[in-house]
N, CA, C, O and CB atoms as a CASP TS submission, in Angstrom:
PFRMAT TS
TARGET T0000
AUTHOR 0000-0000-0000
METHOD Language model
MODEL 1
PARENT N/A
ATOM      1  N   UNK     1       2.029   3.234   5.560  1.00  0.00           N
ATOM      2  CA  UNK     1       1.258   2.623   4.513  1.00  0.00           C
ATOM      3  C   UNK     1      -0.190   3.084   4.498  1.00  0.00           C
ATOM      4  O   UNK     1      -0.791   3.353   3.458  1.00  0.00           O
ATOM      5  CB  UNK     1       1.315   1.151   4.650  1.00  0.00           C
ATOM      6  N   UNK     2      -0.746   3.165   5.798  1.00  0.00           N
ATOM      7  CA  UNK     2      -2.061   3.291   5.801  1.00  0.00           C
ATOM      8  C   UNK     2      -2.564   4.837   5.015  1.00  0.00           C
ATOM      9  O   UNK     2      -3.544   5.057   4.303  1.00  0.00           O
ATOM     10  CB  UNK     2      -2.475   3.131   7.376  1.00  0.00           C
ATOM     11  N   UNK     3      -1.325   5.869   5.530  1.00  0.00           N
ATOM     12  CA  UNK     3      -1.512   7.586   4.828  1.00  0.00           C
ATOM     13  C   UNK     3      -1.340   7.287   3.107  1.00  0.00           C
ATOM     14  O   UNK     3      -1.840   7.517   2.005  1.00  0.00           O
ATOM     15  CB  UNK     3       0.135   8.981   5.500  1.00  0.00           C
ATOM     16  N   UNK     4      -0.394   6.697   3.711  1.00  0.00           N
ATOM     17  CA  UNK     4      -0.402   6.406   1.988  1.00  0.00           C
ATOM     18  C   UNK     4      -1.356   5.831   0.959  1.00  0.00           C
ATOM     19  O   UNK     4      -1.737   6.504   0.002  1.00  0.00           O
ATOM     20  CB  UNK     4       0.512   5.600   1.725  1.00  0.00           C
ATOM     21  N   UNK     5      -1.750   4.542   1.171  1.00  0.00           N
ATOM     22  CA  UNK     5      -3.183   4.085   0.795  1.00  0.00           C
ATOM     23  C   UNK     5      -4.127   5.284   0.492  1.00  0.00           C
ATOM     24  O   UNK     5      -4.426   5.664  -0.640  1.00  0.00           O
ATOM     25  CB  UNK     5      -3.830   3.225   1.998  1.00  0.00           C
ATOM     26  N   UNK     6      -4.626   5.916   1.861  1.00  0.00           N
ATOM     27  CA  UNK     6      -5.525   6.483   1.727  1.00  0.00           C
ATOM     28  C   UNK     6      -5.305   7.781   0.813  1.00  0.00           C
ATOM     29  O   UNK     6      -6.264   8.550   0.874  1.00  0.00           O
ATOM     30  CB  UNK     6      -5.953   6.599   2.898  1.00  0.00           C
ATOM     31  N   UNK     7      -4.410   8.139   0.097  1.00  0.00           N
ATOM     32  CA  UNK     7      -4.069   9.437  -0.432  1.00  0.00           C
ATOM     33  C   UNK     7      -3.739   8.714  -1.707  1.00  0.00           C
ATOM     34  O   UNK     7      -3.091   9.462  -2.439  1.00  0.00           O
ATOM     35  CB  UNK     7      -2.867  10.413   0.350  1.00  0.00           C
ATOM     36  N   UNK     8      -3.988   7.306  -2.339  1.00  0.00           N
ATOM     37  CA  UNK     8      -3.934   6.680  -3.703  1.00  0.00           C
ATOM     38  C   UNK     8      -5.356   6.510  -3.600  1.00  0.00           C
ATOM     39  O   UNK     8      -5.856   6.675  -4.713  1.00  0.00           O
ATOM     40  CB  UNK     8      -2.960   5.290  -4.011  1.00  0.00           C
ATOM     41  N   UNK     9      -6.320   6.214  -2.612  1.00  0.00           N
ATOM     42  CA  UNK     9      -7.873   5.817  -2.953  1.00  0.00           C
ATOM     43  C   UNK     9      -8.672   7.428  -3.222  1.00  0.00           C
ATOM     44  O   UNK     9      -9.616   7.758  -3.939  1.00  0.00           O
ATOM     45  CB  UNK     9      -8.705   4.805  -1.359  1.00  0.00           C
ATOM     46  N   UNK    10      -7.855   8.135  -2.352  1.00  0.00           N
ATOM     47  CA  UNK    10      -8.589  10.014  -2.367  1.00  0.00           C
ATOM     48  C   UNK    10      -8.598  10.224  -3.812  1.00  0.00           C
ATOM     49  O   UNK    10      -9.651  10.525  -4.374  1.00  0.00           O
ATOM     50  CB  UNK    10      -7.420  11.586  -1.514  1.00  0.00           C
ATOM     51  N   UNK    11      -7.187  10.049  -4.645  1.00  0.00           N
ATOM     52  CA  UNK    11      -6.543  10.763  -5.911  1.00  0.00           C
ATOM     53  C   UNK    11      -7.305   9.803  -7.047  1.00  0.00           C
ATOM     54  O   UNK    11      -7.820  10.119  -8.120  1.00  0.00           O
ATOM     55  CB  UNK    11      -4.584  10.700  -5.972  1.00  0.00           C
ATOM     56  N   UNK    12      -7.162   8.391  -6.332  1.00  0.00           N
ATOM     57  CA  UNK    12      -7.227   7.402  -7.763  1.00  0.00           C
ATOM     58  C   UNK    12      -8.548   6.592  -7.496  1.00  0.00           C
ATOM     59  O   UNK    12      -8.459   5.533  -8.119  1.00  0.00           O
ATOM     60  CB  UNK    12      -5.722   6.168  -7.990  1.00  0.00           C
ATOM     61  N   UNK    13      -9.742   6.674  -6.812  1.00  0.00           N
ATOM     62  CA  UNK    13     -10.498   6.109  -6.181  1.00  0.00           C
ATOM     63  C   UNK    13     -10.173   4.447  -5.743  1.00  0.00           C
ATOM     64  O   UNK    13      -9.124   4.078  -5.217  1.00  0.00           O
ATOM     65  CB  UNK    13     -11.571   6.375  -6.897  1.00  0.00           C
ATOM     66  N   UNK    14     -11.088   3.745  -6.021  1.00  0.00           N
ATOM     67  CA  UNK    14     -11.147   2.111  -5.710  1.00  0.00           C
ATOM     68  C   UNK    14     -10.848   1.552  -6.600  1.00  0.00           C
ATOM     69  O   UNK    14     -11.181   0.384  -6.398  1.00  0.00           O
ATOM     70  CB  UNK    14     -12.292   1.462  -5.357  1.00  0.00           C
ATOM     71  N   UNK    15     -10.336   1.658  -7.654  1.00  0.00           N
ATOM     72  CA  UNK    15      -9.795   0.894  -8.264  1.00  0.00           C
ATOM     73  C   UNK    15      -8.201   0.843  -7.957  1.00  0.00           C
ATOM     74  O   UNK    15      -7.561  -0.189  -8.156  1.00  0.00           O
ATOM     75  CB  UNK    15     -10.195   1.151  -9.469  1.00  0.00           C
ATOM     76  N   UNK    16      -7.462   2.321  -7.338  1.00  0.00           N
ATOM     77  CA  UNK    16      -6.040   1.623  -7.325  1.00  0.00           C
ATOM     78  C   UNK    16      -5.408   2.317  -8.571  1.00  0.00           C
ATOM     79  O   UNK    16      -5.799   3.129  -9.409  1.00  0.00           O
ATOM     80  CB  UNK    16      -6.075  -0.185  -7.477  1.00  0.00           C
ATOM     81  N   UNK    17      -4.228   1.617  -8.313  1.00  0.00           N
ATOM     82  CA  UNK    17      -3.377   2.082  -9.734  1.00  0.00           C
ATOM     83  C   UNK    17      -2.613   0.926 -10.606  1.00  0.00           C
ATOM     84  O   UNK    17      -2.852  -0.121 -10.004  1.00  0.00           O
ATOM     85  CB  UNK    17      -2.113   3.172  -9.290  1.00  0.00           C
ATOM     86  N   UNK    18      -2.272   0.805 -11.087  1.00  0.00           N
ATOM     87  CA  UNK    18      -1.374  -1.131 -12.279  1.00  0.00           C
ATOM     88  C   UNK    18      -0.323  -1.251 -10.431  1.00  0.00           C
ATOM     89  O   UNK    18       0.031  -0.488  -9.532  1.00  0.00           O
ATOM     90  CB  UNK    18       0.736  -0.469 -15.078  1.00  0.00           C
ATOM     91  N   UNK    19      -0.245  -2.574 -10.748  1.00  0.00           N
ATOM     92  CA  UNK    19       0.440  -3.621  -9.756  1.00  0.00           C
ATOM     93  C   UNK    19       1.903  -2.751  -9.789  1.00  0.00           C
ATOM     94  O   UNK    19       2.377  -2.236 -10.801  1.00  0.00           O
ATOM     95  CB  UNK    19       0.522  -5.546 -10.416  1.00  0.00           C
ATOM     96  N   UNK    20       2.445  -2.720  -8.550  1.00  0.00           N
ATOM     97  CA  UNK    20       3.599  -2.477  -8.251  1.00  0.00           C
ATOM     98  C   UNK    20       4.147  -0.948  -8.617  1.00  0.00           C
ATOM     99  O   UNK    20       5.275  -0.515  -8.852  1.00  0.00           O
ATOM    100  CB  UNK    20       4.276  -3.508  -8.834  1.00  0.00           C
ATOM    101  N   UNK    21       3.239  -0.521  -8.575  1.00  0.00           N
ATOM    102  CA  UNK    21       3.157   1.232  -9.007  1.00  0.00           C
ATOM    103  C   UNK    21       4.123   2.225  -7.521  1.00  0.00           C
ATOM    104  O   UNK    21       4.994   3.094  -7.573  1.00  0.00           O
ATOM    105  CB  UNK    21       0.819   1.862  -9.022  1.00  0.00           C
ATOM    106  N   UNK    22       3.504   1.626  -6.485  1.00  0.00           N
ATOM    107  CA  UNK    22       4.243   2.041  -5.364  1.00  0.00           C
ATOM    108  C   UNK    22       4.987   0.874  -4.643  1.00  0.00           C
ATOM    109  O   UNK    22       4.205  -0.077  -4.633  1.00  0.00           O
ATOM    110  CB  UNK    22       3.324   2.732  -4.435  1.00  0.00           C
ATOM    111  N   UNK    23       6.211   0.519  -4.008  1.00  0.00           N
ATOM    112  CA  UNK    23       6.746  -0.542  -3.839  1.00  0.00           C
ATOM    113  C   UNK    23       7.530   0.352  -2.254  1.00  0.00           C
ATOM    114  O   UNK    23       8.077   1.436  -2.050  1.00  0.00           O
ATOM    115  CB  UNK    23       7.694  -1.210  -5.364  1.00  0.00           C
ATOM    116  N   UNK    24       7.234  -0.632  -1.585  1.00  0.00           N
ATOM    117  CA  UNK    24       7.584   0.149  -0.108  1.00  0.00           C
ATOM    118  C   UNK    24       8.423  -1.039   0.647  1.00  0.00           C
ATOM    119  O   UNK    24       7.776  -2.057   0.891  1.00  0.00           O
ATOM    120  CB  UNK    24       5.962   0.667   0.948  1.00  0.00           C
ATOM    121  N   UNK    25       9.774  -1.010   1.034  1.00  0.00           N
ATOM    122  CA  UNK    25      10.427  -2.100   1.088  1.00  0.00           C
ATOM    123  C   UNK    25      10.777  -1.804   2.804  1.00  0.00           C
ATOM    124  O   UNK    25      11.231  -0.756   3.264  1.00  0.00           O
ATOM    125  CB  UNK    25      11.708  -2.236  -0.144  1.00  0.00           C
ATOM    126  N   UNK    26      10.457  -2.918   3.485  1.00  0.00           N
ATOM    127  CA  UNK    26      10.951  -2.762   4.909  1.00  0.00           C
ATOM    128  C   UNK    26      11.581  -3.451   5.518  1.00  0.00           C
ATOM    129  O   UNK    26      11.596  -4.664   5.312  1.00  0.00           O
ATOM    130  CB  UNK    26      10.265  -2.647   5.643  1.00  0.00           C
ATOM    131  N   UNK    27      12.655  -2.553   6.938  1.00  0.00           N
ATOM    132  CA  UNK    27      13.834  -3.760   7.730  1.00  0.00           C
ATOM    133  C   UNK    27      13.040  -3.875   8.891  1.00  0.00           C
ATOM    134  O   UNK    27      12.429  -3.024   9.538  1.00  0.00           O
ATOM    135  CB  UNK    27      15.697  -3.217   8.189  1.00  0.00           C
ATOM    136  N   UNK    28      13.182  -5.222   9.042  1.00  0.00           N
ATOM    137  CA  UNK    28      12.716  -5.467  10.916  1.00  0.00           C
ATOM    138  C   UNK    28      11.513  -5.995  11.209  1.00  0.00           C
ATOM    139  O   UNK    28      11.843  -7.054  10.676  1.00  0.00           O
ATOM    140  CB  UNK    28      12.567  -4.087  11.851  1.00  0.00           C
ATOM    141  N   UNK    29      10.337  -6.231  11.600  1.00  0.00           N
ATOM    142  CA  UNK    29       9.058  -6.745  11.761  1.00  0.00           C
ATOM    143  C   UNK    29       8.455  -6.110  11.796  1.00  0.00           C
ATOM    144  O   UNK    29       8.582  -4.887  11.845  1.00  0.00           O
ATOM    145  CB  UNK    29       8.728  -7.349  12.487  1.00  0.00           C
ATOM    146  N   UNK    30       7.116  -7.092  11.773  1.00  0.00           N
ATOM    147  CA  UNK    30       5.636  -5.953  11.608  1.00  0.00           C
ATOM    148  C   UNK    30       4.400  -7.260  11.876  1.00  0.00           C
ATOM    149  O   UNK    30       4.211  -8.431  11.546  1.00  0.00           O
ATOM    150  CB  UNK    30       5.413  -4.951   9.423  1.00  0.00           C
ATOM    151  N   UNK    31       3.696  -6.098  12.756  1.00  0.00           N
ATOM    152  CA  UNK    31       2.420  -7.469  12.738  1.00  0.00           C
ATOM    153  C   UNK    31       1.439  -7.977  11.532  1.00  0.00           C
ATOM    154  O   UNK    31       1.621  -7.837  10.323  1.00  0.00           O
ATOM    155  CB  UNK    31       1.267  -7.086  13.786  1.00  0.00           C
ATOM    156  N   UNK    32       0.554  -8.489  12.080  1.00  0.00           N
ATOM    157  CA  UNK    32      -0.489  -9.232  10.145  1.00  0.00           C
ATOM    158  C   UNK    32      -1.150  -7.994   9.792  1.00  0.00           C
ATOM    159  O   UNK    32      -1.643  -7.903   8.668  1.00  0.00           O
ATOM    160  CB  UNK    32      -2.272 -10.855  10.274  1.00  0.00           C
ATOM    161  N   UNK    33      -1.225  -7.042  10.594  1.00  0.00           N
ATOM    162  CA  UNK    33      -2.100  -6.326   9.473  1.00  0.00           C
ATOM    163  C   UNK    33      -1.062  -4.842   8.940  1.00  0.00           C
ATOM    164  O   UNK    33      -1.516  -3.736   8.645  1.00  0.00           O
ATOM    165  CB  UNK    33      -3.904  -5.772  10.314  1.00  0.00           C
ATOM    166  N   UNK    34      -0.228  -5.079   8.942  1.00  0.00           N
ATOM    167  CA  UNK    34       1.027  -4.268   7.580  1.00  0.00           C
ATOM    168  C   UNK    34       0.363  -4.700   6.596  1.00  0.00           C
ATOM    169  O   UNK    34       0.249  -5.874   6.242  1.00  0.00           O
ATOM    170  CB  UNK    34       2.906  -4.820   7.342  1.00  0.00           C
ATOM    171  N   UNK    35      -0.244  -3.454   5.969  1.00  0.00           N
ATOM    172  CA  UNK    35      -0.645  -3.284   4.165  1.00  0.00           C
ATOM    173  C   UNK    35      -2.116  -4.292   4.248  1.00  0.00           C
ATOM    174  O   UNK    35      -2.553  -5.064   3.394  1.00  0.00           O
ATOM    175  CB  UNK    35       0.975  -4.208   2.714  1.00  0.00           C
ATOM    176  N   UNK    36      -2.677  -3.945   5.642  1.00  0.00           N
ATOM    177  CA  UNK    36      -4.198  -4.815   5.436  1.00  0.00           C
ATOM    178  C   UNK    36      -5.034  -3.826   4.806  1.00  0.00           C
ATOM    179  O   UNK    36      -6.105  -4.421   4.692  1.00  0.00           O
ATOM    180  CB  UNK    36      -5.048  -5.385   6.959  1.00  0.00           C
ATOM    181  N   UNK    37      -5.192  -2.606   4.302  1.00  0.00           N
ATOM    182  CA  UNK    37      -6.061  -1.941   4.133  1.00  0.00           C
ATOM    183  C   UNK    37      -5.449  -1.093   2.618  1.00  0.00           C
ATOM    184  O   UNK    37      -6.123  -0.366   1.888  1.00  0.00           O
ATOM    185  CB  UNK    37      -6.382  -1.195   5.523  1.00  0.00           C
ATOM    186  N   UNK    38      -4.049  -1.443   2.461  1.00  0.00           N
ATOM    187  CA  UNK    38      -3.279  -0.459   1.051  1.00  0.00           C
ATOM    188  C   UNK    38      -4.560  -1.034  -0.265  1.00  0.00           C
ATOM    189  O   UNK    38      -5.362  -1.961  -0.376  1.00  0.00           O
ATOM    190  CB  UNK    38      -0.921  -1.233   0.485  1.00  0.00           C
ATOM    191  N   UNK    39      -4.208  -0.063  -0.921  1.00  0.00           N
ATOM    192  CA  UNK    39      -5.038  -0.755  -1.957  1.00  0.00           C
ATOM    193  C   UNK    39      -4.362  -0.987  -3.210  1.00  0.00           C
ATOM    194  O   UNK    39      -3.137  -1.074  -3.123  1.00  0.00           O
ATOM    195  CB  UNK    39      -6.240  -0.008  -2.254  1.00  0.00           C
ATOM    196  N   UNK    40      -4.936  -1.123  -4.493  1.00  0.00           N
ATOM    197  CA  UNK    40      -4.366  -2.046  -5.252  1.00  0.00           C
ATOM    198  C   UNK    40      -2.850  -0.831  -5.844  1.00  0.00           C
ATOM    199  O   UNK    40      -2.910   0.398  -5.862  1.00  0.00           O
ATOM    200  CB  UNK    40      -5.717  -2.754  -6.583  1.00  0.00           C
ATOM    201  N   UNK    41      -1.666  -1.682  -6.248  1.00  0.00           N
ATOM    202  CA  UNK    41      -0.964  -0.679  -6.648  1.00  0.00           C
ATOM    203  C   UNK    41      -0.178  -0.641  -5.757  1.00  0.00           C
ATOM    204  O   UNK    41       0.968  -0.266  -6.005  1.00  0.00           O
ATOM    205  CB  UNK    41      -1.521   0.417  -6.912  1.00  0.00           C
ATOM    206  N   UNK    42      -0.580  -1.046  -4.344  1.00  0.00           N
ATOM    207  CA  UNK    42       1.372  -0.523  -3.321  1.00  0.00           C
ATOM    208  C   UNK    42       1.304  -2.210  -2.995  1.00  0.00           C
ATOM    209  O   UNK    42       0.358  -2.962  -2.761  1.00  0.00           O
ATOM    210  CB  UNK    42       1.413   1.098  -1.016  1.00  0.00           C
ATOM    211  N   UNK    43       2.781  -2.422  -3.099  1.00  0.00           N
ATOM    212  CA  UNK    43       3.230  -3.886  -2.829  1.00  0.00           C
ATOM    213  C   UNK    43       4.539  -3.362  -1.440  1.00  0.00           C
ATOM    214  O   UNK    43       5.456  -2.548  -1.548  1.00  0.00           O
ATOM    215  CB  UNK    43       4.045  -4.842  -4.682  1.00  0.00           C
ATOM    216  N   UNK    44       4.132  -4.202  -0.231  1.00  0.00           N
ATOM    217  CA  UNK    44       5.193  -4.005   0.752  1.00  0.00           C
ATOM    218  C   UNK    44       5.721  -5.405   1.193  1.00  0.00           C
ATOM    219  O   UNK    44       5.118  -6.423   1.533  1.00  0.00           O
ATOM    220  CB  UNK    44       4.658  -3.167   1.999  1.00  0.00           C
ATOM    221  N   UNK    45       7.212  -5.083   1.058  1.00  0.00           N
ATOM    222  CA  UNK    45       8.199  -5.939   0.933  1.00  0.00           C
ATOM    223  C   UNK    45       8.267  -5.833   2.374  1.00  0.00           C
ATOM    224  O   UNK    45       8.057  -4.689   2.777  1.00  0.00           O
ATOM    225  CB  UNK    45       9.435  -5.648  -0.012  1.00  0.00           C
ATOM    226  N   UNK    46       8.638  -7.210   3.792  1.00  0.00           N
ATOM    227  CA  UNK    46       9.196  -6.646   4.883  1.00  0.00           C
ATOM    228  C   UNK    46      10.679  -7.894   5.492  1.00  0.00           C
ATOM    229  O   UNK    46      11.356  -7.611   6.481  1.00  0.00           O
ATOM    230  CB  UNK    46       7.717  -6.397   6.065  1.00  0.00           C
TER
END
């Protein structure tokens, strides 16, 4: 998530892209900060 983020803020700056543009769906756990830093535009399912 985090490469990812950062390669939508490089391309698309700070604003992001419309809600649910990237959708990243995950099995199994994850600690609190999964998708603390994505920016607007990726929604992660876990």
């Amino acid at each position: 998530g985090t490469i990812t983020g950062s390669e939508v803020t490089r391309h698309h700056g700070g604003a992001g892209l419309p809600e649910d543009t990237i959708y990243l769906k995950f099995h199994g756990s994850a600690g609190q900060s999964l998708g603390a830093f994505a920016p607007n535009g990726m929604t992660f399912e876990l």
